[in-house]
C-alpha positions in Angstrom: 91.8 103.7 63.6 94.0 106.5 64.3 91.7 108.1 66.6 91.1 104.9 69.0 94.9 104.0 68.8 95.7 107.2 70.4 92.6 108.1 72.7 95.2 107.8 75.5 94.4 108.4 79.3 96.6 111.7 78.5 93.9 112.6 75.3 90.9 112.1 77.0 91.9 114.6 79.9 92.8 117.2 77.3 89.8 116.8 75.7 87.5 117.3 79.0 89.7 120.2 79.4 88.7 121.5 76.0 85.0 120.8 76.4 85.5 122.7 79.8 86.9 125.1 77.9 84.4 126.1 75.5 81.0 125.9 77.6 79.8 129.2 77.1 81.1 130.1 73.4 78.7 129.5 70.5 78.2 126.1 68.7 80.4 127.4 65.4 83.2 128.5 67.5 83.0 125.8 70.3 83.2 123.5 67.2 86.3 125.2 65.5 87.8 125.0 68.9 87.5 121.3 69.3 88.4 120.7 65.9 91.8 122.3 67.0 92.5 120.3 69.5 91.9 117.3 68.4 94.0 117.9 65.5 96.9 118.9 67.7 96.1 116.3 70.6 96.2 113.3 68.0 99.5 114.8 66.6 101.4 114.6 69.6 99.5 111.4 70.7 100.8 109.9 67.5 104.2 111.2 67.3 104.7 109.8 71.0 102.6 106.6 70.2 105.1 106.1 67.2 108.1 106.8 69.4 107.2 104.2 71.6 107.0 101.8 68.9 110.8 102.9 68.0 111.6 101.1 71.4 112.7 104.8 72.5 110.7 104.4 75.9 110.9 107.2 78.0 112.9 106.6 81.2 113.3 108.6 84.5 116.8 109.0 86.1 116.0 108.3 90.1 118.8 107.0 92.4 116.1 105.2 94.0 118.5 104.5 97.3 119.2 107.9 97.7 115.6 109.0 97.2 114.1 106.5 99.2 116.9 106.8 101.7 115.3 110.4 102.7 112.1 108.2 103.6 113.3 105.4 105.8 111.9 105.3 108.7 114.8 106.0 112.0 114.4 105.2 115.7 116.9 106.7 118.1 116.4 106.1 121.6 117.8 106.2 125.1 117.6 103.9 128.3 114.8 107.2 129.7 113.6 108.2 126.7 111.8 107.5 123.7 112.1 103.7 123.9 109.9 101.4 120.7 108.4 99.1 122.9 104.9 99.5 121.4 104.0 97.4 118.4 103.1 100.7 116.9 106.9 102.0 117.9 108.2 98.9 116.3 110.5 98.4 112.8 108.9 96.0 110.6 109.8 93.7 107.5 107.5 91.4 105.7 107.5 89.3 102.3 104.1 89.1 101.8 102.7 86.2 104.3 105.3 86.3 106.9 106.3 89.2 108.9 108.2 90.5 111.7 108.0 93.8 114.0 111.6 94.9 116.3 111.1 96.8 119.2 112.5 96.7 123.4 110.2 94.7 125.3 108.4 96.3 127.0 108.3 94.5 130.6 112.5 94.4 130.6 113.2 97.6 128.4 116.5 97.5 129.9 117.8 93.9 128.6 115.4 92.4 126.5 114.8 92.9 121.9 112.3 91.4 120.6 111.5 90.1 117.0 108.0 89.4 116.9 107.2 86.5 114.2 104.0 85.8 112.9 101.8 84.6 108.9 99.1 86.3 107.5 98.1 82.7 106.7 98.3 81.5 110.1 94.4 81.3 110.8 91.9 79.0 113.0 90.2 77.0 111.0 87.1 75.6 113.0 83.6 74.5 110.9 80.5 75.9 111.6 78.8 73.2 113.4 81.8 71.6 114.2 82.5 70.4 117.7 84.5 73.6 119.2 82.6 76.2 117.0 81.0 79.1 119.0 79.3 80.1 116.1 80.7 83.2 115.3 83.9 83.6 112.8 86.0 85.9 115.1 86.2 82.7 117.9 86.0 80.4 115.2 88.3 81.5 112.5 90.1 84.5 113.3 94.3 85.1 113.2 96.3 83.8 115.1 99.6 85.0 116.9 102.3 82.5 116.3 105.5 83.3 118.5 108.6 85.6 119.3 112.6 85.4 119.6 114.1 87.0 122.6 117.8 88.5 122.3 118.9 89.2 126.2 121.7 91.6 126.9 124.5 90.9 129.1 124.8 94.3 130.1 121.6 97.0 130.6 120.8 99.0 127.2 121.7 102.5 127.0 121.1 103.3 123.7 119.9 102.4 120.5 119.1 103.2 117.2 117.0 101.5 114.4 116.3 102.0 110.3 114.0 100.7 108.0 116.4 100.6 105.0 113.2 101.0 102.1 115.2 100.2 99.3 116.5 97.3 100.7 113.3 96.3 102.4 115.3 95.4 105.8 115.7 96.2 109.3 119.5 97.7 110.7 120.0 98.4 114.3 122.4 99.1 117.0 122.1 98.6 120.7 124.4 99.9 123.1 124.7 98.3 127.0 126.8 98.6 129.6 128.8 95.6 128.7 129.1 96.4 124.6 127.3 96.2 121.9 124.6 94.5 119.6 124.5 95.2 115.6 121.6 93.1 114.0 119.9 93.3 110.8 116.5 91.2 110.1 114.7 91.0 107.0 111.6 88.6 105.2 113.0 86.8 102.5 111.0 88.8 99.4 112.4 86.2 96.9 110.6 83.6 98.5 110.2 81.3 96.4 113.9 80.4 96.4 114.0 80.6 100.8 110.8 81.6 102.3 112.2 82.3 105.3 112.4 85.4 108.0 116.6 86.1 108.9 118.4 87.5 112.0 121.9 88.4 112.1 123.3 89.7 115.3 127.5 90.8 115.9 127.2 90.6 119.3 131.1 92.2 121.0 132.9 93.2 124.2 130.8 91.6 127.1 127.9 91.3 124.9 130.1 88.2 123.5 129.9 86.1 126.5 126.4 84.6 125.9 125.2 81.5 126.1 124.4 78.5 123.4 121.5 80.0 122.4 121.3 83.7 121.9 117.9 83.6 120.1 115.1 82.4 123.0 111.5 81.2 121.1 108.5 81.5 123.2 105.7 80.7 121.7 102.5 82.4 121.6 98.9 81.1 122.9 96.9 80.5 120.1 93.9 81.6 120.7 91.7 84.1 119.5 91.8 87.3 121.0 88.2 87.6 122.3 88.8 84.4 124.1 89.7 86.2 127.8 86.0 87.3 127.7 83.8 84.4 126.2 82.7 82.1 128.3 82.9 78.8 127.2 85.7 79.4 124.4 88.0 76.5 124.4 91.5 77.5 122.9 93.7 75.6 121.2 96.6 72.9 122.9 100.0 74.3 124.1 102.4 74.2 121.5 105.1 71.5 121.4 108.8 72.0 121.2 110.8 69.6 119.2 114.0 68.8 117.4 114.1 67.3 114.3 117.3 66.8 112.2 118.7 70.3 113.7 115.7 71.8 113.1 113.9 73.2 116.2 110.7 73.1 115.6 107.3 75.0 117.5 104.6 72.8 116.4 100.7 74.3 117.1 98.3 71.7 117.1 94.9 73.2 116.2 91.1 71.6 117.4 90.3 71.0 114.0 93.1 68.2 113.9 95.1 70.6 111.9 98.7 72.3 112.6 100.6 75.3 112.1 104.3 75.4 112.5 107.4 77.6 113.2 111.0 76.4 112.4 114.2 78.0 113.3 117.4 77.2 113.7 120.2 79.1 115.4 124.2 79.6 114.2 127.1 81.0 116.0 130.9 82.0 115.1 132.8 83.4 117.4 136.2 85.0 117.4 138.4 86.3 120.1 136.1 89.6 120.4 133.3 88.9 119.1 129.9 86.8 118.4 128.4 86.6 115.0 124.9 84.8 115.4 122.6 84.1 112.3 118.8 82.8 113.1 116.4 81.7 110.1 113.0 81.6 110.8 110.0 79.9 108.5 106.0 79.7 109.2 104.3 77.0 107.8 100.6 77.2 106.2 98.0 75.7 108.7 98.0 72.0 107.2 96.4 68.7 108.0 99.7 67.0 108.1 103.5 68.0 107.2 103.3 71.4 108.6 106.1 70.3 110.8 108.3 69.4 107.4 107.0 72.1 105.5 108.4 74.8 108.3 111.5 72.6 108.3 112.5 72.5 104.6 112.2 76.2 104.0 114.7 76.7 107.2 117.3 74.6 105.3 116.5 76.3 102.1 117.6 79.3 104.3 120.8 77.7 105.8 121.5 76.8 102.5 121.6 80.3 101.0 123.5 81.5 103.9 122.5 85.1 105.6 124.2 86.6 102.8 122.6 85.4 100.3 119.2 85.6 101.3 119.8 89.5 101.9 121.3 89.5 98.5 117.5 87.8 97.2 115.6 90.1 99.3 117.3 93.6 98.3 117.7 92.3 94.1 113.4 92.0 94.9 113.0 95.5 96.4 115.4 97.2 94.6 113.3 95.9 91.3 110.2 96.6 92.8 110.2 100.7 93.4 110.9 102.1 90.2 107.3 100.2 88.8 105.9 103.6 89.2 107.6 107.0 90.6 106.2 110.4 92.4 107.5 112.8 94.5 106.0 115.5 96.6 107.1 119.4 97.7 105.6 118.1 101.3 108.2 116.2 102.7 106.3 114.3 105.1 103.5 113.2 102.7 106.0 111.8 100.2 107.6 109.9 103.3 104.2 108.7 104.0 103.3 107.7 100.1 106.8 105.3 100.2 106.4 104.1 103.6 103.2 102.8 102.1 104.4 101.1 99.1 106.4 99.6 101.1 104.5 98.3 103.8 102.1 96.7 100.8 104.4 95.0 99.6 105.4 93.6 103.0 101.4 92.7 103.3 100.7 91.1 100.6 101.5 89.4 97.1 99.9 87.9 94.2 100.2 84.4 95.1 99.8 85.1 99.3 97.2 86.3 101.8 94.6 89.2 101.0 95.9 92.4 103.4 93.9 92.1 106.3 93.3 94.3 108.9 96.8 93.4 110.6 98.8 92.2 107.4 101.5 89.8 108.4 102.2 91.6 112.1 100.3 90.2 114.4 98.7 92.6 117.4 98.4 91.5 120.6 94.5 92.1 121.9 93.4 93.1 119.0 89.5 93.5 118.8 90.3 92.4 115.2 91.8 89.8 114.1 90.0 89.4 110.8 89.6 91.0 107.0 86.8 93.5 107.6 84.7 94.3 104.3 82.7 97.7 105.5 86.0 99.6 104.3 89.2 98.3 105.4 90.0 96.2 102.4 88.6 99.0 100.5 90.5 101.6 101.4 94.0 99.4 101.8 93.4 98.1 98.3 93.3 101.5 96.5 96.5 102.7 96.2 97.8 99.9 94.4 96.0 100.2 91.2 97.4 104.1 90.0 101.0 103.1 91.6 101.1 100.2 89.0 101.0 97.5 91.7 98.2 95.1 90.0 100.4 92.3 91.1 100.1 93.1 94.7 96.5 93.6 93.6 95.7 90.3 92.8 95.7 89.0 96.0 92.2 90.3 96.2 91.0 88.9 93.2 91.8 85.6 94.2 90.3 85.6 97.4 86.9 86.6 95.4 87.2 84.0 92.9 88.4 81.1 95.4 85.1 81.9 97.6 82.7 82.3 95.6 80.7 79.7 96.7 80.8 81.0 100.1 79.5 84.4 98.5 76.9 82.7 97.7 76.2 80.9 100.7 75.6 84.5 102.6 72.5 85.3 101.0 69.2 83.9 101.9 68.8 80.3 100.9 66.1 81.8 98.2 68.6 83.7 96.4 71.0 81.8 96.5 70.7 80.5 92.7 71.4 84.3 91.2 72.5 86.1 94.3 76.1 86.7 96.6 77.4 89.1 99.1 80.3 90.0 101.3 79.7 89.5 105.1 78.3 92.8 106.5 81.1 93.7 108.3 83.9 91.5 109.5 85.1 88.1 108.6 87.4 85.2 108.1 89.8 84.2 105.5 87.3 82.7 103.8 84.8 85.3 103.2 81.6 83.1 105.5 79.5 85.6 107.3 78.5 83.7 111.0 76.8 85.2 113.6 78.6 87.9 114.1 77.3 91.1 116.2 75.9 92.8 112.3 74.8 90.2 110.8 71.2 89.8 109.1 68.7 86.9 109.8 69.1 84.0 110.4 73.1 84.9 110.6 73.0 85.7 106.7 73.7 88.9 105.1 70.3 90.4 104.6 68.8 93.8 105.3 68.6 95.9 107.5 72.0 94.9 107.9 75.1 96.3 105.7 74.0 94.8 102.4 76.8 96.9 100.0 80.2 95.5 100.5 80.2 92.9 97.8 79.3 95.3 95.2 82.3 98.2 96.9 84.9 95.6 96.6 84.0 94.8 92.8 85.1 98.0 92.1 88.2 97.3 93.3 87.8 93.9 91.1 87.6 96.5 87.8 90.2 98.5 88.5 92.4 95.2 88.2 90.8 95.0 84.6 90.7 98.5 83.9 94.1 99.3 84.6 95.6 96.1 83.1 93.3 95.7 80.3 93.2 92.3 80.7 90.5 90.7 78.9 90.0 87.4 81.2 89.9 89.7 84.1 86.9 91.3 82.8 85.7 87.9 82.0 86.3 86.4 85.5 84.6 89.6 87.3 81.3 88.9 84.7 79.5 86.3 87.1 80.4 87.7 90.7 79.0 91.5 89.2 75.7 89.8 87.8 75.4 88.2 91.4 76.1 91.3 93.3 73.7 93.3 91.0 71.3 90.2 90.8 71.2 91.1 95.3 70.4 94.7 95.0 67.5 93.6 92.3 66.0 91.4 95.5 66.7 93.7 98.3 65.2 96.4 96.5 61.9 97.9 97.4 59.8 101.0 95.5 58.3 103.7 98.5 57.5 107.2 98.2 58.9 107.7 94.5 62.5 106.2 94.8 63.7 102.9 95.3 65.9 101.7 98.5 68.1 99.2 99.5 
């Protein structure tokens, strides 16, 4: 008992380190060796494990603003030089789903910020077979962009300077003009389940004061996939249609399918003798067979409710809880930005109960040549981190998107093995995991050799990790049937030539 209760992670490293150690001596002395350090390894295992059980849990003393503060990101630019109007250039907050990027625009640099608004759930959702279906998931079912706000200056910019504030998980800038100035801050509501909402707040003063009724202008995006320009015979979706319902302007995106998607904002000003203080809140509904329109709607008035102040109260009580889950710091400046820049932008992406991190997360790219979830690494690769930074919440969200499809796992095998068999789509695919005929697919648009055959089985390790790191018995008990399938795939594919077997 003593020696399972304290075969820590910590023990079983010292221990390969002792076996490394004595390779080479004799068996009588390699023995006496190990003897040693078990006996000493299980001692301070126990005394720690026991200390632990005192409640005296060891803590670390970090003044995570500070630390982090030495990370955040910082834009400084000029009316000639060095201007964000790239997405890549851009400040970005997210809560998971919704998300928003803050740059100059590019085709009026000298007048125009944007805030960029899109939903990592905001996807098309045409059938296979059904009427407008091209037959392949990236016109069928890929994201879509959703809209953006428009502040215009009075004056023309000279300057301006941007933060990502990591600890607070917001956006803080300043924008100089000829006429005065223009101080916003814009964040994504991470305590969303009390306002999940997206919020501007602009002090507009001198002439930047003199604007008109509406200081916030919506356009909204086309929504269409982004291979449409070059597919002959793609047929996109309806404009979208402008509306106002109970003080609640409303975008509402009708899709093909008979479904919707909608965005809701509403726009407040107070003004003093030199000055403009404009607050905007911002929600994206789910893409819903009816009531997107109210659903968009009621999370705006959760958010007027709150008041700008309280929903950046929410949002930095979330982040400033969420950091100090795990800690590490690097001697290379630069690759310890990078590591916290990262944990935050995962925690923008993505959330137990939202979307799976695509390739684009909640920040929609214009043109993109992917606006999908590929499985031939992408997810891979984004989901590592998570698990040894003690994220397995953020985690989940992959999980979940395995367990909610399996039947669709299923279905991308060959219809004879389909009773013991699933796979992942060989390279890209939708939301919900159906490989089409996409340009890598297999036979008869399955995923079948000679195709990629493997990504199923690369993303269940990403499924044990959850269980390993957690320990969580009905994690290991819901990743049983989709591992016998995967394995159960290999078994058919498999084939016995010139001594070895292949897949």
């Amino acid at each position: 008992v003593q020696y399972w209760y304290c075969t820590t992670p910590c023990f079983v490293q010292i221990k390969r380190a002792a076996i490394t150690l004595v390779v080479g001596l004799g068996e009588e002395a390699a023995t006496m060796l190990l003897t040693v350090i078990n006996t000493l390894v299980l001692a301070i295992c126990c005394t720690a494990s026991a200390s632990l059980q005192d409640n005296k849990s060891p803590t670390l003393d970090i003044d995570w603003k500070s630390f982090l503060a030495r990370s955040d990101p910082v834009w400084k630019w000029t009316n000639s030089s060095y201007q964000p109007v790239k997405w890549y250039q851009s400040a970005f907050v997210g809560n998971g789903e919704q998300g928003m990027m803050v740059r100059v625009d590019e085709l009026s640099a000298n007048n125009k910020l944007i805030f960029v608004v899109s939903s990592s759930a905001v996807w098309d959702d045409r059938m296979p077979g059904s009427k407008y279906s091209m037959g392949n998931f990236v016109l069928d079912r890929p994201r879509l962009p959703v809209g953006v706000f428009t502040l215009t200056t009075v004056g023309n910019i000279t300057e301006g300077a941007m933060r990502v504030d990591l600890f607070n998980g917001e956006v803080s800038g300043t924008v100089s003009t000829t006429k005065g100035t223009v101080e916003f801050v814009a964040l994504a509501n991470a305590d969303y389940g009390k306002a999940d909402v997206m919020a501007i707040q602009a002090q507009l003063s001198g002439g930047e004061a003199e604007q008109g009724s509406t200081v916030f202008e919506y356009t909204a995006k086309v929504a269409e996939s982004t291979w449409a320009p070059h597919t002959k015979g793609y047929m996109p979706n309806p404009p979208a249609e402008s509306m106002d319902i109970n003080h609640c302007q409303l975008s509402l995106q009708r899709h093909l399918s008979g479904a919707a998607h909608a965005t809701g904002y509403q726009e407040e000003q107070t003004k003093d003798e030199s000055s403009l203080k404009v607050q905007l809140t911002v929600a994206i509904s789910h893409v819903m067979p009816e009531n997107a329109a109210a659903q968009a709607c009621k999370q705006v008035d959760s958010g007027r409710t709150a008041g700008f102040d309280g929903i950046r109260q929410m949002n930095s009580a979330w982040w400033n809880a969420y950091y100090p889950a795990s800690f590490v710091s690097f001697s290379d400046t630069i690759m310890e930005t990078f590591y916290w820049v990262q944990m935050y932008k995962l925690a923008s992406g993505t959330r137990s109960d939202r979307e799976v991190y695509d390739l684009m997360g909640p920040w929609f790219i214009d043109g993109t040549g992917w606006p999908d979830l590929h499985w031939d690494l992408n997810v891979q690769l984004t989901y590592y981190p998570l698990y040894a930074a003690n994220r397995l919440d953020l985690a989940e969200s992959l999980k979940k998107l395995l367990d909610n499809n399996m039947q669709a796992l299923v279905n991308n095998v060959p219809v004879e093995y389909r009773n013991d068999s699933a796979a992942a789509p060989t390279g890209a695919s939708s939301d919900k995991c159906m490989e089409t005929c996409y340009w890598d697919h297999g036979p008869n648009c399955t995923t079948s050799s000679p195709s990629i055959v493997g990504n199923l089985m690369w993303t269940l390790q990403l499924y044990f990790y959850q269980y390993r790191y957690s320990m969580d018995a009905t994690v290991a008990k819901d990743l049983y049937p989709i591992l016998r399938r995967a394995v159960n795939y290999y078994a058919r594919i498999q084939f016995y030539e010139n001594g070895r077997y292949h897949l």
